[in-house]
Short mmCIF file of the C-alpha atoms (twelve columns), coordinates in Angstrom:
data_MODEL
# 
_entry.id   MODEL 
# 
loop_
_atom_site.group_PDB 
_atom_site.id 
_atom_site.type_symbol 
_atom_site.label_atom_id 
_atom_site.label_alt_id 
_atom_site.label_comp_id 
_atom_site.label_asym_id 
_atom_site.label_seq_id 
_atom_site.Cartn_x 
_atom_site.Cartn_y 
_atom_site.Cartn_z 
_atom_site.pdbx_PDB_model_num 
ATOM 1   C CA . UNK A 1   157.292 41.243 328.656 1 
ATOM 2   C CA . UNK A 2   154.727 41.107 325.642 1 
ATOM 3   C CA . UNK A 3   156.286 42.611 322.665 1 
ATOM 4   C CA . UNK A 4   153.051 41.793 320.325 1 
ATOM 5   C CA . UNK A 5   149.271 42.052 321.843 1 
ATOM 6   C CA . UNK A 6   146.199 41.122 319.551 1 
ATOM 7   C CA . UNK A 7   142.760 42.285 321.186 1 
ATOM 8   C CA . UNK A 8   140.103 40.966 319.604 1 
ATOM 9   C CA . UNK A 9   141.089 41.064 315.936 1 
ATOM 10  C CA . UNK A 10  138.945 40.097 313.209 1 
ATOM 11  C CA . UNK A 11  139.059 40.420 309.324 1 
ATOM 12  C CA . UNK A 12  136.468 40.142 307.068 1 
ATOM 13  C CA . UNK A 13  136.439 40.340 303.189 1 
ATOM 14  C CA . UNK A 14  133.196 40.997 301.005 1 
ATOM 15  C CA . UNK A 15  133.632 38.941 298.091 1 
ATOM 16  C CA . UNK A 16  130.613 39.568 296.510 1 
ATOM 17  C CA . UNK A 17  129.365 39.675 293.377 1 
ATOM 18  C CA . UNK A 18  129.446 42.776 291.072 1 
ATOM 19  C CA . UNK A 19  126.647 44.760 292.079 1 
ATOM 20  C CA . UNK A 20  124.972 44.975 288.518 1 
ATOM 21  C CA . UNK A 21  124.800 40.608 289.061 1 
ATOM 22  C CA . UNK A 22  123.521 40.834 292.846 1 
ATOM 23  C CA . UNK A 23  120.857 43.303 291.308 1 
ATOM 24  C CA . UNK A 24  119.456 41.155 288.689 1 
ATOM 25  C CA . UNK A 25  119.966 38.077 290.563 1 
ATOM 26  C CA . UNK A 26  118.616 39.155 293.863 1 
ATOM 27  C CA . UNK A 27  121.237 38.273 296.142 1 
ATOM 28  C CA . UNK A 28  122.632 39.545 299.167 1 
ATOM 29  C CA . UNK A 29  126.475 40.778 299.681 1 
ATOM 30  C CA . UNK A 30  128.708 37.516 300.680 1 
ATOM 31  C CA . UNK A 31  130.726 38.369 303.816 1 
ATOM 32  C CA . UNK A 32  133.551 36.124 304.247 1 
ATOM 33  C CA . UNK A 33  134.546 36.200 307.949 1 
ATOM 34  C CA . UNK A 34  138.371 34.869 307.820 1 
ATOM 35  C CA . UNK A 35  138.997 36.323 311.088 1 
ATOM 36  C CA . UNK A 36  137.121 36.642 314.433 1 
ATOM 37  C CA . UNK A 37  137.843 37.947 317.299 1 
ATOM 38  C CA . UNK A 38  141.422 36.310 318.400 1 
ATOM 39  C CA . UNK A 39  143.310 37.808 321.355 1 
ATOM 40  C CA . UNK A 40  146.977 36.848 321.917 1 
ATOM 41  C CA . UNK A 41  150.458 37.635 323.511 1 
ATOM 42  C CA . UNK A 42  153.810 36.983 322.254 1 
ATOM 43  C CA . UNK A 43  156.560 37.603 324.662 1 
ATOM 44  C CA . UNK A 44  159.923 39.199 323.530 1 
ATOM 45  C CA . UNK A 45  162.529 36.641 321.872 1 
ATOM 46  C CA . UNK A 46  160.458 33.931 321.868 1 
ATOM 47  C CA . UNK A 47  158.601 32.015 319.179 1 
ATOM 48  C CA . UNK A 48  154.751 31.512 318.648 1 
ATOM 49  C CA . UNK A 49  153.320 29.304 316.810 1 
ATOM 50  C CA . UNK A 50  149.828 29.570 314.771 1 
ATOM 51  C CA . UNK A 51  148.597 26.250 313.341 1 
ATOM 52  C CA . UNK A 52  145.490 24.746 312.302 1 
ATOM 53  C CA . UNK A 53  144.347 24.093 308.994 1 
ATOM 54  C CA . UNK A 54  144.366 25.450 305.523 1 
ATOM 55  C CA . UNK A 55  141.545 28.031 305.685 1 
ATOM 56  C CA . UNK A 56  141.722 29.334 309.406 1 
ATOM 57  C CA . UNK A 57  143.007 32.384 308.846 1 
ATOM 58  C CA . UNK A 58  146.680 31.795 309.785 1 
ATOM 59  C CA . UNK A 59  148.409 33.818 307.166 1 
ATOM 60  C CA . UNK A 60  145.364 36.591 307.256 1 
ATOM 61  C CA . UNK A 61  147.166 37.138 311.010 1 
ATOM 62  C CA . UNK A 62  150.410 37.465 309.874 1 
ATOM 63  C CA . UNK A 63  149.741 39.721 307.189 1 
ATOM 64  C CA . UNK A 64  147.998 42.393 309.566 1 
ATOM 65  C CA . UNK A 65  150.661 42.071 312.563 1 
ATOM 66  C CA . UNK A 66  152.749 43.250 309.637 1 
ATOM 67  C CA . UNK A 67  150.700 45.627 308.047 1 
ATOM 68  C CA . UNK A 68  149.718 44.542 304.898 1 
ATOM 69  C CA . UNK A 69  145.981 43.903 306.015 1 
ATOM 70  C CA . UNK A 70  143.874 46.007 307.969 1 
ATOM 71  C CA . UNK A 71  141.924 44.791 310.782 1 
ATOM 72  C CA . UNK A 72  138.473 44.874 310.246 1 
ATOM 73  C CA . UNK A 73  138.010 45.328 314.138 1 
ATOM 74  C CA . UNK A 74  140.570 44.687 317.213 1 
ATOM 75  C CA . UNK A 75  144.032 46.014 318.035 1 
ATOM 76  C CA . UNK A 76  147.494 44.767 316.638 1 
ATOM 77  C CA . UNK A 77  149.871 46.653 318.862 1 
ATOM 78  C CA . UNK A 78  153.727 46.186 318.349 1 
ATOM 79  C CA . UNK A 79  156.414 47.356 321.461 1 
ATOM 80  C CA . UNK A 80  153.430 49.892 322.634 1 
ATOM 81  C CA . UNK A 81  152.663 51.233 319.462 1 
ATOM 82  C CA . UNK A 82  149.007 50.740 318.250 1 
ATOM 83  C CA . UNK A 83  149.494 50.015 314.620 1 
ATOM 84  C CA . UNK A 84  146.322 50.998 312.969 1 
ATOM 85  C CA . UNK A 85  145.052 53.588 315.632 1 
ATOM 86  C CA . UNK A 86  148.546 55.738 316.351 1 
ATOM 87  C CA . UNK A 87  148.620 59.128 314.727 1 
ATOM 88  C CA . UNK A 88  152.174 59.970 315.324 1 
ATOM 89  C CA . UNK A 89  153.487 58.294 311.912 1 
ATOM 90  C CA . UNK A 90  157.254 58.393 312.664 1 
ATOM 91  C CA . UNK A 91  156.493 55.782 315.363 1 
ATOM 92  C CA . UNK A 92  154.735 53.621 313.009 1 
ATOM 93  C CA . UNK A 93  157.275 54.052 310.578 1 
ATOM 94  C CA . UNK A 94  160.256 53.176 313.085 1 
ATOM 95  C CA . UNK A 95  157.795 50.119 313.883 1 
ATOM 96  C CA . UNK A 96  156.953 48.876 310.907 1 
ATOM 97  C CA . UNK A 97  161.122 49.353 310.094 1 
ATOM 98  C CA . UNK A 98  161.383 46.289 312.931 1 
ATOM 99  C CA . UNK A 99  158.741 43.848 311.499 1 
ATOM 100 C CA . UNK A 100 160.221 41.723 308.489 1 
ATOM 101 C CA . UNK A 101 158.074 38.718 307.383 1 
ATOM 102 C CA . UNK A 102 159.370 34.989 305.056 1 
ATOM 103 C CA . UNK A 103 157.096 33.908 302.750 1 
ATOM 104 C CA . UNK A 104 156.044 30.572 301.726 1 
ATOM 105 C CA . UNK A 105 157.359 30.233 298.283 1 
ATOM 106 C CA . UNK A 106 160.712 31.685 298.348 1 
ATOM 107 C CA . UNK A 107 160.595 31.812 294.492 1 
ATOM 108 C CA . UNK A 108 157.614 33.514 294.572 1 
ATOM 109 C CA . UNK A 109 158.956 36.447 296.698 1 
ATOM 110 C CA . UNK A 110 162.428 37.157 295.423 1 
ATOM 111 C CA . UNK A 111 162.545 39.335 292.047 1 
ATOM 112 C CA . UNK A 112 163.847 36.999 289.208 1 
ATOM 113 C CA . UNK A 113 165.599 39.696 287.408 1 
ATOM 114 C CA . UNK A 114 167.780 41.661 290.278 1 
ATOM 115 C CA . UNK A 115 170.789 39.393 292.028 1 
ATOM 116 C CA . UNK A 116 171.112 38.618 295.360 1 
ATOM 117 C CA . UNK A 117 172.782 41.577 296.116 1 
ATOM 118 C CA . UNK A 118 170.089 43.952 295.086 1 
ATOM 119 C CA . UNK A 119 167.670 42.031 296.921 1 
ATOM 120 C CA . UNK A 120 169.155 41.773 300.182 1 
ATOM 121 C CA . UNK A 121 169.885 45.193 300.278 1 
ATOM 122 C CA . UNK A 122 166.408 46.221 299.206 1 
ATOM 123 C CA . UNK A 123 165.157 47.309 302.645 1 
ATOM 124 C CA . UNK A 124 168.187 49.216 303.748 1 
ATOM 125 C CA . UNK A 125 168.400 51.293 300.662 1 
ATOM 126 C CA . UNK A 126 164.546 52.045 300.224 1 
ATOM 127 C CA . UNK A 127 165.127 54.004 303.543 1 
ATOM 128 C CA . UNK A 128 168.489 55.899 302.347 1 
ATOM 129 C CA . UNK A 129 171.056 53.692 303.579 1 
ATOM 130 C CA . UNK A 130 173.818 51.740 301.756 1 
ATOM 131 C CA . UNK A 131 174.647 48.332 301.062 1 
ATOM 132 C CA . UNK A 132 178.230 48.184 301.774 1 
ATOM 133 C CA . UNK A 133 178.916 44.624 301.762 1 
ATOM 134 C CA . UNK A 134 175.623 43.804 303.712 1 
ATOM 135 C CA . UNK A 135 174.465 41.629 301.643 1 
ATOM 136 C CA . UNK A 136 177.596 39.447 301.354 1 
ATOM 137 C CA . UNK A 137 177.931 39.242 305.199 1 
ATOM 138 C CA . UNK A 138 174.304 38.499 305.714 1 
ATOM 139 C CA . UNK A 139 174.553 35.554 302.848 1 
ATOM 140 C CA . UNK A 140 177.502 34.185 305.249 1 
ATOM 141 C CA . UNK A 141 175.810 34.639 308.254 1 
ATOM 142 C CA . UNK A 142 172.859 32.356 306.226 1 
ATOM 143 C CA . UNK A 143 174.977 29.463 305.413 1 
ATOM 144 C CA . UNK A 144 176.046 30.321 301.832 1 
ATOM 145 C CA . UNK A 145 179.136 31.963 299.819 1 
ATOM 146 C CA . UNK A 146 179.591 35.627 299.701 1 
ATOM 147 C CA . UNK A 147 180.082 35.318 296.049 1 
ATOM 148 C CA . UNK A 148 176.629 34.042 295.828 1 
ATOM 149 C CA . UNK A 149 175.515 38.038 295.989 1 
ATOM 150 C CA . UNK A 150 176.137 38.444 292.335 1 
ATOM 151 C CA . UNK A 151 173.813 35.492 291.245 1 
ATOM 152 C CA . UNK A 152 170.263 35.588 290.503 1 
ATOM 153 C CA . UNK A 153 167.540 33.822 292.108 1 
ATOM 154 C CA . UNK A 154 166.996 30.993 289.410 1 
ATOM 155 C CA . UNK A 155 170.354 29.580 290.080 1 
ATOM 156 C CA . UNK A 156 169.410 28.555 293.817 1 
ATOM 157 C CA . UNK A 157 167.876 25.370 295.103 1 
ATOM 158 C CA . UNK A 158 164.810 26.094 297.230 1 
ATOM 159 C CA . UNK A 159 166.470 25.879 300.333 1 
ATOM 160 C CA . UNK A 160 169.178 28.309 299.380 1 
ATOM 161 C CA . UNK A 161 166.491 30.439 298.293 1 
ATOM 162 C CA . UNK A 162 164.825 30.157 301.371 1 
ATOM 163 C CA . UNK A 163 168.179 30.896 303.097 1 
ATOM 164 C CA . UNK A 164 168.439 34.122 300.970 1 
ATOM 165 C CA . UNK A 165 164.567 35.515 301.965 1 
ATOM 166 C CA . UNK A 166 166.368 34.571 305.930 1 
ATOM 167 C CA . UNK A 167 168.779 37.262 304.700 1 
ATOM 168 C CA . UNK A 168 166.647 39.971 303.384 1 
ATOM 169 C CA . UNK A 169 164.188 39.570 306.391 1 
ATOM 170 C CA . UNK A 170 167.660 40.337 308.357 1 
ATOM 171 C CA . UNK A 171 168.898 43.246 306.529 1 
ATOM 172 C CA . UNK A 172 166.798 45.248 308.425 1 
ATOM 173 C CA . UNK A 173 168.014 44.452 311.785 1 
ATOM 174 C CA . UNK A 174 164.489 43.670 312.716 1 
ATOM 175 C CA . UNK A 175 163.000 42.891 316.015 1 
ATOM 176 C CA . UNK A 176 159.659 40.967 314.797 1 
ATOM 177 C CA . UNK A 177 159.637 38.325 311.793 1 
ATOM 178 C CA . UNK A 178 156.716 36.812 310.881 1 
ATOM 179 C CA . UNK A 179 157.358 33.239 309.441 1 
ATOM 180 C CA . UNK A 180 154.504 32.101 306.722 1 
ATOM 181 C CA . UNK A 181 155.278 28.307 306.157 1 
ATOM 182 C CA . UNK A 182 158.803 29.093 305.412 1 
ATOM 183 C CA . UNK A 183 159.267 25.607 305.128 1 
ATOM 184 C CA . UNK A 184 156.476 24.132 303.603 1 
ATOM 185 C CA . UNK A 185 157.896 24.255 300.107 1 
ATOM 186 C CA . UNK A 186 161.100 22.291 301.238 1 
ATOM 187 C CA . UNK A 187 161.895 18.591 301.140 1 
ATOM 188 C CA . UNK A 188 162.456 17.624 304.968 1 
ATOM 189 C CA . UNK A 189 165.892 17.418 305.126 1 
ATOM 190 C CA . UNK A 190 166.201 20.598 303.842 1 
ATOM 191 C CA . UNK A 191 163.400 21.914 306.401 1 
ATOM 192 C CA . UNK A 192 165.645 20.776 309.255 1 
ATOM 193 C CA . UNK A 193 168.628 22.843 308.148 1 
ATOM 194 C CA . UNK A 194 166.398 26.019 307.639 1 
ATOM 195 C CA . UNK A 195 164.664 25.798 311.037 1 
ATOM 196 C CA . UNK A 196 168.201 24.786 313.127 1 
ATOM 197 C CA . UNK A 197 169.201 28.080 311.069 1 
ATOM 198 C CA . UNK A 198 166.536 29.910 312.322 1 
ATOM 199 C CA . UNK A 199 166.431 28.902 315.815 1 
ATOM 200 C CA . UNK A 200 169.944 29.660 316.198 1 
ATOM 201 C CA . UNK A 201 169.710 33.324 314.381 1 
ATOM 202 C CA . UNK A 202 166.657 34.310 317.180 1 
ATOM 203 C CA . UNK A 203 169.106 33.121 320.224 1 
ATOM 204 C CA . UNK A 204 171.879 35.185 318.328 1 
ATOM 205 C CA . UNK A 205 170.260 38.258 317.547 1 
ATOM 206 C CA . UNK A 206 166.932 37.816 319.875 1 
ATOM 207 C CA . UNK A 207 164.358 38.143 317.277 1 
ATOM 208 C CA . UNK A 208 161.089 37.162 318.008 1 
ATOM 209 C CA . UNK A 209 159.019 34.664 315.707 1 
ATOM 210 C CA . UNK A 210 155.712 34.760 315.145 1 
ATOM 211 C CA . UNK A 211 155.511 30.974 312.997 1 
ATOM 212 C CA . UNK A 212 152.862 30.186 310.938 1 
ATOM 213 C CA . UNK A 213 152.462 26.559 309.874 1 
ATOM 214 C CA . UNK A 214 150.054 23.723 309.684 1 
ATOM 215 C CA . UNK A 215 152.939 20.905 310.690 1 
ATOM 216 C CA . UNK A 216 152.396 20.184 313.727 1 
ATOM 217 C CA . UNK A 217 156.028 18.033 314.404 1 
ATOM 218 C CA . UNK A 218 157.984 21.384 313.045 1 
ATOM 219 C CA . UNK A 219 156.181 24.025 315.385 1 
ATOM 220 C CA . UNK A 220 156.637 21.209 318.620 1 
ATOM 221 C CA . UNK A 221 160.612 21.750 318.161 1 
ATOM 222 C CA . UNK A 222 160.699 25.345 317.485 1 
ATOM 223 C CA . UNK A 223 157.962 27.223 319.260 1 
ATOM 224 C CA . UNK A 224 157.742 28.380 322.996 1 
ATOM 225 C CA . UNK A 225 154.004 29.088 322.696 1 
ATOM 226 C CA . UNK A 226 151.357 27.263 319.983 1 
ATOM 227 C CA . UNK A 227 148.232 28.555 319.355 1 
ATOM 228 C CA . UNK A 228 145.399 26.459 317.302 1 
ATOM 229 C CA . UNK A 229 143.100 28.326 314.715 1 
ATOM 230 C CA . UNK A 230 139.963 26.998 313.368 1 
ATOM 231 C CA . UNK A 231 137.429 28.809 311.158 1 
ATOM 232 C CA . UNK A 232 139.475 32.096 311.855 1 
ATOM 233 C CA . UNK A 233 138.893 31.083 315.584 1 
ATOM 234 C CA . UNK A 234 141.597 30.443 318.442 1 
ATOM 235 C CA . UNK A 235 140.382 27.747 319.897 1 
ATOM 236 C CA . UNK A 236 143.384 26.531 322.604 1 
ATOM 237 C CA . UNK A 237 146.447 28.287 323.044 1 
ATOM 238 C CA . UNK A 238 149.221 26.133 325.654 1 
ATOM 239 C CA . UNK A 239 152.716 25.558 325.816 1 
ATOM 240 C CA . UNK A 240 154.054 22.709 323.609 1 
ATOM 241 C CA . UNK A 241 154.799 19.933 325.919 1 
ATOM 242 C CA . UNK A 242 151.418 20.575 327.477 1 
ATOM 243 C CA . UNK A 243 149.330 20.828 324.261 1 
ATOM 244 C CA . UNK A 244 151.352 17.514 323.099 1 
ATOM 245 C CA . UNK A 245 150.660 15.556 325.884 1 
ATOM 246 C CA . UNK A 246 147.134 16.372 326.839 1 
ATOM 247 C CA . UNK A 247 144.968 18.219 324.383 1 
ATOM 248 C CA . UNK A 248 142.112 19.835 325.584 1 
ATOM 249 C CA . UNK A 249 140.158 20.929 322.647 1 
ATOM 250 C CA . UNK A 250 138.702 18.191 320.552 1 
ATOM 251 C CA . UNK A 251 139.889 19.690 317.176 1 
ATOM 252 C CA . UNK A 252 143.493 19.913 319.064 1 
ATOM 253 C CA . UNK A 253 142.613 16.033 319.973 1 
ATOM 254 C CA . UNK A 254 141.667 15.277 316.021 1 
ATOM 255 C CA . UNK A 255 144.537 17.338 314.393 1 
ATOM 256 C CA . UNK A 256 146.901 14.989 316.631 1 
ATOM 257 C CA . UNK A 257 144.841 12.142 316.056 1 
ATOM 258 C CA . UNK A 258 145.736 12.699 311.841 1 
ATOM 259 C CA . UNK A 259 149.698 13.652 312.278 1 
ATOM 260 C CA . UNK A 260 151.701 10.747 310.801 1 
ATOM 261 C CA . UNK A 261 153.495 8.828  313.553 1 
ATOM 262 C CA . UNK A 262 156.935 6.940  313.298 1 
ATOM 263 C CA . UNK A 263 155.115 4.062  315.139 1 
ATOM 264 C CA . UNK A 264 152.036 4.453  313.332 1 
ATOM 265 C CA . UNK A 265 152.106 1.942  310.878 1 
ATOM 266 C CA . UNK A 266 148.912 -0.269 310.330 1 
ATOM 267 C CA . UNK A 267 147.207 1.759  312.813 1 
ATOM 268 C CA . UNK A 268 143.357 2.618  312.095 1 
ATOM 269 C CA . UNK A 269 142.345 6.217  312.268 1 
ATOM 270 C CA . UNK A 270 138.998 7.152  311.870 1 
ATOM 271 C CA . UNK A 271 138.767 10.368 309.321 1 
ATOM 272 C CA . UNK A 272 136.992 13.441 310.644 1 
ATOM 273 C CA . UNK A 273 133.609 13.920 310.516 1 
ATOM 274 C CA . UNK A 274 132.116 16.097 308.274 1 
ATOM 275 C CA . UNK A 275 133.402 19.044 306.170 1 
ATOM 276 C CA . UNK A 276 135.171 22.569 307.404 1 
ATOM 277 C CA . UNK A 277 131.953 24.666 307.401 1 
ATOM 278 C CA . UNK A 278 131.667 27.564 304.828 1 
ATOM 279 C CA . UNK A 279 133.478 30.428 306.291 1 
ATOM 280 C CA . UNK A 280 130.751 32.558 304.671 1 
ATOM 281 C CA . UNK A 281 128.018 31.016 306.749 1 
ATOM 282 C CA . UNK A 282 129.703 29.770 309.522 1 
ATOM 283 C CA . UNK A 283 127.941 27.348 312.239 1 
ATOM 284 C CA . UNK A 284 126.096 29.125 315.251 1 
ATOM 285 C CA . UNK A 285 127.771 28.914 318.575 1 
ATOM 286 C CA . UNK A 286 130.947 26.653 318.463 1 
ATOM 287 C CA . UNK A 287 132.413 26.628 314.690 1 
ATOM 288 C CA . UNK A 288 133.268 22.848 315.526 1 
ATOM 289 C CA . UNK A 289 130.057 21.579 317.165 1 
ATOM 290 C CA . UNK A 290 129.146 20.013 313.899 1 
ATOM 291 C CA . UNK A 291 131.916 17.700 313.430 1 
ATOM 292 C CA . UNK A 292 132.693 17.009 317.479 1 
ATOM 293 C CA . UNK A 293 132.202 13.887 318.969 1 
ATOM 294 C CA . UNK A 294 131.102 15.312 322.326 1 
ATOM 295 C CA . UNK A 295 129.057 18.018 320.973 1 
ATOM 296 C CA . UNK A 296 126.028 19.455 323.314 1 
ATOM 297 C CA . UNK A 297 122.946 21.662 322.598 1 
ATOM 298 C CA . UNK A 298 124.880 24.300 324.347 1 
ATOM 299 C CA . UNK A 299 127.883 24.244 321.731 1 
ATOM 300 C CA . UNK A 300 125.367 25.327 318.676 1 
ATOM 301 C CA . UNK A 301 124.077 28.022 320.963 1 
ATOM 302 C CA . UNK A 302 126.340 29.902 322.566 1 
ATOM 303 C CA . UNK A 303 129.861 30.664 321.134 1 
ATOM 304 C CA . UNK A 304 132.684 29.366 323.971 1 
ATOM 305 C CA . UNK A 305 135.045 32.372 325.434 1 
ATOM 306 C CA . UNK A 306 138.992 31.638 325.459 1 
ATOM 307 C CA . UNK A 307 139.503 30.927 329.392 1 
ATOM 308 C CA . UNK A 308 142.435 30.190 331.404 1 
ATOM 309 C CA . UNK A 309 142.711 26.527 332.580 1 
ATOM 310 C CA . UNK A 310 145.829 25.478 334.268 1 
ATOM 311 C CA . UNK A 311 148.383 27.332 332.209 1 
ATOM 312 C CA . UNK A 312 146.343 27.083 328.841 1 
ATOM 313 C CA . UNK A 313 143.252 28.956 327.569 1 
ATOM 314 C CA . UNK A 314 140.641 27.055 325.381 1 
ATOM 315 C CA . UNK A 315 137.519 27.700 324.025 1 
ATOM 316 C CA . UNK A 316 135.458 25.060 324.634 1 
ATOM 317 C CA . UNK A 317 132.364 24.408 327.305 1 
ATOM 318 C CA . UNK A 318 133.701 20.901 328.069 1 
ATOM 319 C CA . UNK A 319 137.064 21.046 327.756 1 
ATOM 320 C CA . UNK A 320 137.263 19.863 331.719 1 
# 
């Protein structure tokens, strides 16, 4: 059963100039698409991944499945609600009460001048309700003391840190938590602990992930589903043993192609060819035909649709 379905969702920010400078300097408003027209499922208690590279919109996604962002066109609907088209607002308030989301600097999202305690319990008492120990259970439940509550942030390493946005994104008792690179900041031991933590909290209290990262070796071990973004574009979409062993899509093939390897030592990669195309003016067609190696006349005309092939969809005319 689907517990998340994106239709066709797209976001796009105008980040032009001022209009008094686009006046005197003639220019036209700058649309920047960082969005278009991605379609996905994510089945209940399971984890999906979205990875591709810095710029592809990754992080735009997460922040409208949770609300902060509104589509610019397409659907974000959460356990049969519509989130931006319902009109009954206590069901998109007892929604939006089940989505929680990690950020990617875990300094960076905790308030340096409340303790732990006041953080974790944030969520529960901006709706009325009352701490009552929460937060000292959930900091247990995270791998850390109870008498940690009375602490603030600064006094952390960034793994407890991380461990104590884990909490706060529980308090809640969500049903939805959207992961943005919640381990990117981490050194790699410390990103093992924090994912084996998270793995087992979703087969505890079956949460469902939606994990945004651009490592591909963390999101083979954790995620049940992996979809690959480029340009704001889904371009393949498989399960992870599938995707790792035979890549369809020949920015799939290239991101794979650049992932360190343990046996990868005096090995000869060629780099990539060209640069990632200016998301203001993006490339006709296929947004990779200009750096693929098996690029056709057809790929700079005609924009490939995201269809089925053997238990993956991909967007690409030659992916056979």
């Amino acid at each position: 059963m689907s517990l998340i379905e994106i239709k066709n969702l797209t976001r796009v920010f105008d980040v032009s100039k001022p209009l008094l400078n686009r006046i005197v300097e003639r220019l036209p408003k700058a649309l920047l698409t960082a969005v278009s027209d991605v379609s996905f499922e994510v089945e209940e208690r399971s984890v999906y991944a979205l990875v591709g590279e810095s710029g592809s919109g990754k992080s735009t996604i997460g922040k409208m499945i949770v609300g902060l962002l509104k589509p610019s066109g397409g659907n974000v609907t959460i356990a049969g609600v519509d989130f931006f088209n319902e009109d009954d607002a206590a069901k998109i308030d007892k929604t939006r009460s089940d989505l929680q989301m990690i950020f990617q600097d875990p300094y960076a999202s905790l308030n340096p001048r409340w303790r732990v305690r006041d953080i974790i319990e944030e969520p529960v008492v901006s709706r009325g309700g009352k701490g009552n120990g929460l937060a000292e259970k959930l900091l247990e439940q995270v791998g850390l003391s109870a008498a940690d509550a009375g602490k603030f942030p600064h006094e952390f390493s960034g793994g407890q840190r991380q461990r104590i946005c884990i909490a706060r994104a529980l308090a809640s008792e969500p049903k939805v938590i959207v992961c943005d690179e919640p381990t990117s900041a981490l050194d790699v031991s410390v990103q093992a602990q924090v994912l084996n933590l998270m793995s087992d909290l979703k087969d505890d209290l079956g949460l469902t992930y939606v994990f945004i990262s651009h490592d591909l070796t963390v999101v083979q071990h954790i995620a049940d589903r992996i979809g690959v973004l480029y340009l704001g574009r889904l371009v393949e979409e498989a399960a992870p043993d599938a995707l790792f062993d035979d890549p369809k899509h020949p920015y799939t093939q290239m991101l794979f192609a650049a992932a360190p390897k343990m046996d990868g030592f005096g090995r000869e990669v060629e780099p990539p060819k060209g640069e990632i195309p200016d998301p203001i003016n993006p490339p006709t067609g296929c947004a990779f035909h200009p750096r693929c190696p098996i690029a056709v006349d057809r790929c700079s005309a005609e924009r490939p649709d995201m269809r089925d092939l053997g238990g993956r969809r991909v967007a690409c005319h030659l992916a056979e």
